[in-house]
C-alpha positions as a printed Julia matrix, in Angstrom:
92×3 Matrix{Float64}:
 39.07  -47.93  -57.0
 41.7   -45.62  -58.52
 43.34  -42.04  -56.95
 41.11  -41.36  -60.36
 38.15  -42.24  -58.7
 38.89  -40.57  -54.97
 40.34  -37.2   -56.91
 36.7   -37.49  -58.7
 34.68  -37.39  -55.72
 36.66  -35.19  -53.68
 36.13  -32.88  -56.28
 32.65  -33.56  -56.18
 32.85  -33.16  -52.13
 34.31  -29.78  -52.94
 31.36  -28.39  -54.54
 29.07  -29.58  -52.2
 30.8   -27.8   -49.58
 30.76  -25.01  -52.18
 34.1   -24.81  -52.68
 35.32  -23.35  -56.39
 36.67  -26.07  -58.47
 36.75  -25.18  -61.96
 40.51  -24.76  -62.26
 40.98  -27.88  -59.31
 43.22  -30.39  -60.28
 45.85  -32.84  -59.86
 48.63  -30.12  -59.22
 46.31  -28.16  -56.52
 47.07  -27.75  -53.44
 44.36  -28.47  -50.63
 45.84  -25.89  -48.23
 45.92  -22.19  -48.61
 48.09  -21.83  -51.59
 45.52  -23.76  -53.89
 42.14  -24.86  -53.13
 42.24  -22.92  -49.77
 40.64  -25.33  -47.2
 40.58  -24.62  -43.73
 41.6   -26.73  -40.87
 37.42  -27.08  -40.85
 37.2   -27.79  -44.0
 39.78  -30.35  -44.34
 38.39  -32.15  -41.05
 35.1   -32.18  -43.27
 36.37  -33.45  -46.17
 38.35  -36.02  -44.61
 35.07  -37.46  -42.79
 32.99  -37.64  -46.38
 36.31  -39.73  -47.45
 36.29  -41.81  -44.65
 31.88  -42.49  -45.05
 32.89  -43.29  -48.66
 35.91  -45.28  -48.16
 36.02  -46.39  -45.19
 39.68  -45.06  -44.31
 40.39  -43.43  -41.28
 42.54  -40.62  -40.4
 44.23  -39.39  -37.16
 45.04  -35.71  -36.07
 48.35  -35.95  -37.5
 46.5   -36.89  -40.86
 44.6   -34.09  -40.86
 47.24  -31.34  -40.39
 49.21  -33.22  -43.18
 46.11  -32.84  -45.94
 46.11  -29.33  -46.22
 49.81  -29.49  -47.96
 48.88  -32.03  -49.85
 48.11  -31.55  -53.56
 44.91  -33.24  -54.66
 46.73  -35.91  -56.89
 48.55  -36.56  -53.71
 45.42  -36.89  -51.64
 44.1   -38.97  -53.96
 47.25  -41.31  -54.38
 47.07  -41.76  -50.21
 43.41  -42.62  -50.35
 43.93  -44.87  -52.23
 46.38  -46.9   -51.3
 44.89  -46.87  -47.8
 41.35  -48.2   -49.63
 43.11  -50.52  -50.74
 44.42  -51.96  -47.5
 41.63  -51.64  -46.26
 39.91  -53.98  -48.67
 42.84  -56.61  -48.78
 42.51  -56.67  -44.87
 38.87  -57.42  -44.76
 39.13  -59.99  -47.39
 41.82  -61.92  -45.25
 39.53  -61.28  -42.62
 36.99  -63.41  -44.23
């Protein structure tokens, strides 16, 4: 899976939660200044990634999401999918 992939569907989460995302992007913001997701919001959004990823994220996470960009988001998911995966194939 690629931060392709992750920015895709978060996208897609967007809309359900019927955000706008026409102009969304790499280069927005989740916070405020861009795609303007509140604390609720982002908690939200952060569960639907964690159901379709299976990443996990703490309180600290969460306060940390809202000034990230999307691409950024993306980037962090991930790279934490991915340890994920590698750490459940050693597993087996």
């Amino acid at each position: 899976m690629s931060a392709d992939d992750v920015m895709a569907f978060t996208i897609q989460s967007l809309r359900e939660m019927n955000f706008y995302t026409d102009e969304t992007g790499p280069e927005t913001m989740l916070g405020p200044s861009g795609a303007d997701l509140d604390s609720l919001a982002v908690s939200e959004l952060a569960l639907r990634i964690e159901e379709e990823y299976g990443v996990t994220f703490d309180d600290n996470d969460i306060e940390t999401l809202a000034i990230m960009t999307l691409g950024e988001f993306a980037a962090e998911v991930a790279k934490r999918a991915e340890l994920v995966a590698q750490a459940d194939g050693a597993r087996r």
